[in-house]
C-alpha positions in Angstrom: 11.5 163.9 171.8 8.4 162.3 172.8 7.0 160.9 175.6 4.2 158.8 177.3 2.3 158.8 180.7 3.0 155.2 181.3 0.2 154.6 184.1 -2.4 156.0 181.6 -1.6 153.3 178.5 -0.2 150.1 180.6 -1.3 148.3 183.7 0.3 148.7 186.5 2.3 145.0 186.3 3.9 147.1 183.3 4.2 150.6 184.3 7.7 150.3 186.0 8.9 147.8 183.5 12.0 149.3 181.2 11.0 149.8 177.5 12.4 146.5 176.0 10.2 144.9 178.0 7.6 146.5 177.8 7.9 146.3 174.2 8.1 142.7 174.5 4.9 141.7 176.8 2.0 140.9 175.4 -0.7 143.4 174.3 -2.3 142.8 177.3 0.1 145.1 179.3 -2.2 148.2 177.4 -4.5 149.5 179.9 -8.1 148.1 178.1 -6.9 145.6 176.5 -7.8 141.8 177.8 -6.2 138.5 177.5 -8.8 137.4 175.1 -8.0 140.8 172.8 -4.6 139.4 172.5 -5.6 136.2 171.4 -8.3 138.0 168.7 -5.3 139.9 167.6 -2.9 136.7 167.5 -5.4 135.2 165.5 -6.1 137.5 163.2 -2.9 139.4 162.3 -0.4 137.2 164.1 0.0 139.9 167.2 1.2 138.6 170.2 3.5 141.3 172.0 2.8 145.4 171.8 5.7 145.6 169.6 4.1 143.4 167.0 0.9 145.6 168.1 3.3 148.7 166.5 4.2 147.6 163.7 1.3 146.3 162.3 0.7 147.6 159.0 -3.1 148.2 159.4 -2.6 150.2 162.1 -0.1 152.2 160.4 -2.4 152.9 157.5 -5.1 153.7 159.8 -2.6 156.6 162.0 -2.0 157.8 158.1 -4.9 158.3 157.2 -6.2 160.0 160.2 -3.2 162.7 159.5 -3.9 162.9 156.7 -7.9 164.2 157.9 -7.8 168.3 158.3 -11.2 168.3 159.3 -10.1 167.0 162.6 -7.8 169.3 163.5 
């Protein structure tokens, strides 16, 4: 099963927040990301809430690919 420090990825408005919610604010609730890195990411791929964030297929390629590197490991 896998689990998450909540204090160390979301701000603290977010880190006693259930996980639909959470899922549902906007990217902004990740610790370093601003209000105007939401709106770059709304403009450019449509992402407004850290579910969207998630699912975005870029960033899924990227995580892939990254596995996929042995000379990281």
């Amino acid at each position: 099963m896998a689990s998450i420090d909540l204090d160390k990825v979301l701000d603290k408005a977010w880190a006693d927040k259930g996980l639909p919610e959470i899922l549902a604010a906007p990217v902004s609730a990740l610790k370093g990301v601003s209000d105007r890195d939401g709106e770059l990411l709304d403009e450019a791929f449509g992402v407004k809430t850290v579910s969207d964030l998630a699912s975005l297929k870029y960033a899924r390629w990227a995580q892939a690919l990254a596995a996929l590197d042995t000379s990281a490991n």
